[in-house]
C-alpha positions in Angstrom: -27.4 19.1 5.1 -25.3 16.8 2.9 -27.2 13.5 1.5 -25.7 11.2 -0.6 -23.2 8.3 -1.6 -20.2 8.2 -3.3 -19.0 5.2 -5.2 -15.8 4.6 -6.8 -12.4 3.0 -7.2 -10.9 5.3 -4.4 -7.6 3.3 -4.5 -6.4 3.6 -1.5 -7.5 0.7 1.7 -8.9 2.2 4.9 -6.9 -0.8 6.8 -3.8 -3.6 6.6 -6.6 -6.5 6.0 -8.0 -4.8 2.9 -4.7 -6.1 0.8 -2.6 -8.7 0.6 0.8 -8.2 -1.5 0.8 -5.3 -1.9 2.8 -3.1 0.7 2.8 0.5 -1.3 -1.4 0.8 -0.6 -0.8 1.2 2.7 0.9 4.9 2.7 -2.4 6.5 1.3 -4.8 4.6 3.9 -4.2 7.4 6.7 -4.9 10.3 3.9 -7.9 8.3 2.9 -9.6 7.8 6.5 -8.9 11.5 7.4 -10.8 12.3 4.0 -13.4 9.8 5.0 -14.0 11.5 9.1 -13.2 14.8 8.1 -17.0 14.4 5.7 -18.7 12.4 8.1 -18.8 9.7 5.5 -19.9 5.8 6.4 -18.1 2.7 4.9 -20.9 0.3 3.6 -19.9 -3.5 4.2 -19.5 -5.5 1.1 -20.9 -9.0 2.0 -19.0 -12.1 1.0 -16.0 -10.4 -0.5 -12.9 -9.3 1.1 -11.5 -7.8 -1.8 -12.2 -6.0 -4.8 -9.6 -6.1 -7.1 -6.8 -8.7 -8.1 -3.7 -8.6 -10.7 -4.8 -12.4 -11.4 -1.5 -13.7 -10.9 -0.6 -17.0 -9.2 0.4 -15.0 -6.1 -1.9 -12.2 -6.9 -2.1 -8.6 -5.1 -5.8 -8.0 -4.1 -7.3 -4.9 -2.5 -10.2 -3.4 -1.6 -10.3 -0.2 -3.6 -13.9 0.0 -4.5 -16.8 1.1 -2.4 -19.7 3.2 -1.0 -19.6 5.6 1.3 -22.7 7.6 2.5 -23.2 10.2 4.4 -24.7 10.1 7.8 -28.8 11.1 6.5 -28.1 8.6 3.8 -27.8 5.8 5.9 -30.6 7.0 8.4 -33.0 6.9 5.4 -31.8 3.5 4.2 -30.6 1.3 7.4 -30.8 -2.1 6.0 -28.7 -1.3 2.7 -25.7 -3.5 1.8 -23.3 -3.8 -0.7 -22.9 -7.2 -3.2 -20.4 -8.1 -5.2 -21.5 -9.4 -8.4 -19.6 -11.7 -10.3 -17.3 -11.2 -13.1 -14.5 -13.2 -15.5 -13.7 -9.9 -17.8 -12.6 -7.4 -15.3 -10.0 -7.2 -12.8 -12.3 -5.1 -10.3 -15.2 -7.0 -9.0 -18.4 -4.8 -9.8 -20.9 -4.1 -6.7 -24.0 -3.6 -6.3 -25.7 -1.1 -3.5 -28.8 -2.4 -2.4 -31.8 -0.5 -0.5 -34.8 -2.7 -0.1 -35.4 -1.8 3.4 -38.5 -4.1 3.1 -35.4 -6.8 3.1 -36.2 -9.4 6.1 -33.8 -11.0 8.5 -35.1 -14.4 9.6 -34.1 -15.5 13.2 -32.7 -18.6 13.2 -34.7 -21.8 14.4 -33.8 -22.5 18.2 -35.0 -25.7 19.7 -35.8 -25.4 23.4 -36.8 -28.5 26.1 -40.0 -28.3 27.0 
């Protein structure tokens, strides 16, 4: 049995919505999810961020190359991990962050009911 992660700049998209101006990324992005069900391998969701790169032009091209992917025991061990990402002026890749506190809390939101 397999368990792990793998983390990289992949570059390639898995889907049209992960880049804007860019039209070339999209030839690779059927290779890349064959790759990705072919190993059983999970996407983790990067929270608050649609992309993770950018040419930082007016019009820029922006993609979402980098990422986690786990495999299936990975993500059975750690079910409440999510990926940030973190801030940054230098780089033209946004760095993330894979987080694994599964003692992380949801709270519920506050509902008022009539009484």
């Amino acid at each position: 049995m397999i368990f792990g992660l793998l983390r990289g700049d992949f570059n390639a998209t898995r889907f049209i919505k992960e880049h804007r101006g860019n039209p070339s990324l999209r030839e690779d992005s059927n290779r890349f999810n064959a790759i990705i069900n072919q190993f059983s391998l999970a996407d983790c969701h990067i929270g608050g961020r649609c992309f993770t790169k950018s040419n930082g032009r007016i019009y820029p091209n922006m993609a979402k190359l980098d990422r986690f992917l786990v495999y299936a025991p990975w993500d059975a061990k750690f079910p409440i991990s999510f990926v940030k990402g973190l801030a940054s002026d230098v780089f033209n890749h946004v760095p993330i962050c894979l987080i694994t506190n599964n003692s992380f809390v949801v709270l519920r939101r506050y509902k008022f009911e009539k009484v």
